[in-house]
N, C-alpha and C positions, 0 to 999 in steps of 0.2 A: 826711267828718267834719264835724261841727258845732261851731260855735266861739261864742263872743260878748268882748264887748271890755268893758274894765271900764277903771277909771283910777284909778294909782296914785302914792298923793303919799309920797315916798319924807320920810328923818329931816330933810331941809335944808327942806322943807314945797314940793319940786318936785315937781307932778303932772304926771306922762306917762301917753299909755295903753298898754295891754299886751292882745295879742289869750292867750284861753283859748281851749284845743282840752278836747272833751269825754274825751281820755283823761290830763288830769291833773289834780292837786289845784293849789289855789289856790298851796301852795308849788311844786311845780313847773313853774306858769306864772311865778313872780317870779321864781324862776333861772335860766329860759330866757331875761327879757327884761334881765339885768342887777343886778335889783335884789340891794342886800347883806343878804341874808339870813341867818343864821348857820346854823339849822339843826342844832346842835350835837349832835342826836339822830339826824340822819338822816331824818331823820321818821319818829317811831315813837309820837310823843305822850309823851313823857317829857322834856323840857327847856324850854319853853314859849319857846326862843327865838327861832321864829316868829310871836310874839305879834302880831294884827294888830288893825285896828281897821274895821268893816265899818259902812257911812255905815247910816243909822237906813230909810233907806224900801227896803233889801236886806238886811238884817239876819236874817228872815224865810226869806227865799230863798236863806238861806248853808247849810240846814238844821239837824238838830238836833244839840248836844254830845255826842261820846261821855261817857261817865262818867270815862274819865281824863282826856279834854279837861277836863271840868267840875272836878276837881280840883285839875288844874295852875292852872286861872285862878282857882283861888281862892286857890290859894300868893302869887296876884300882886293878892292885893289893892289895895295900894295902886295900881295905873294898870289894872287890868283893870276894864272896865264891862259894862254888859249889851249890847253892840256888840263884846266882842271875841271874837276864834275864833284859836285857831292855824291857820294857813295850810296843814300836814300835816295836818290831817283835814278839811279842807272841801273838800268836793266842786264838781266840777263842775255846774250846774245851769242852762238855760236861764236863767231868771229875774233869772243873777244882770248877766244884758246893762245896760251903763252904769252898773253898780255902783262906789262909790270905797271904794277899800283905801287905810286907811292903816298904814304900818310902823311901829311903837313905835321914836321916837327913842333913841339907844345901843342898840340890840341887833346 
């Protein structure tokens, strides 16, 4: 199985890293490695409280918005940017090797 490692700065602004296997999404690698994620939907792309913040030179590599992703981040105006993804619909993807995730502080 193929993995790559990314590094995640969690709401207190502590970055650790967290290895990804290629059979889960980006939320399912934060909950394996600890991180407090809420997830309030289960991951179904309906509650955006995955909300995360993908560093700019992997942003790219996170691939593309579903259309309900792309909706929920727009409910989130206010702190959502063109770097954020919910963590339930981002994929696994080589590329995203030494990527920094960061968690929207309070969720």
């Amino acid at each position: 199985m193929s993995s790559v490692n990314i590094n995640v700065t969690d709401e207190s602004g502590e970055t650790r890293p967290a290895e990804w296997n290629e059979d889960q999404t980006l939320l399912d690698t934060l909950l394996a490695n600890g991180f407090p994620v809420l997830a309030t939907c289960g991951g179904n792309a309906s509650c955006a409280t995955c909300h995360t913040y993908i560093d700019p030179e992997h942003i790219e590599a996170s691939g593309e918005r579903t259309e309900a992703e792309a909706d929920l981040l727009l409910m989130l105006d206010d702190v959502a940017t063109e770097n954020s993804r919910l963590a339930c619909q981002t994929e696994y993807s080589v590329e995203m090797d030494g990527a920094t995730v960061t968690l929207k502080a309070g969720m």
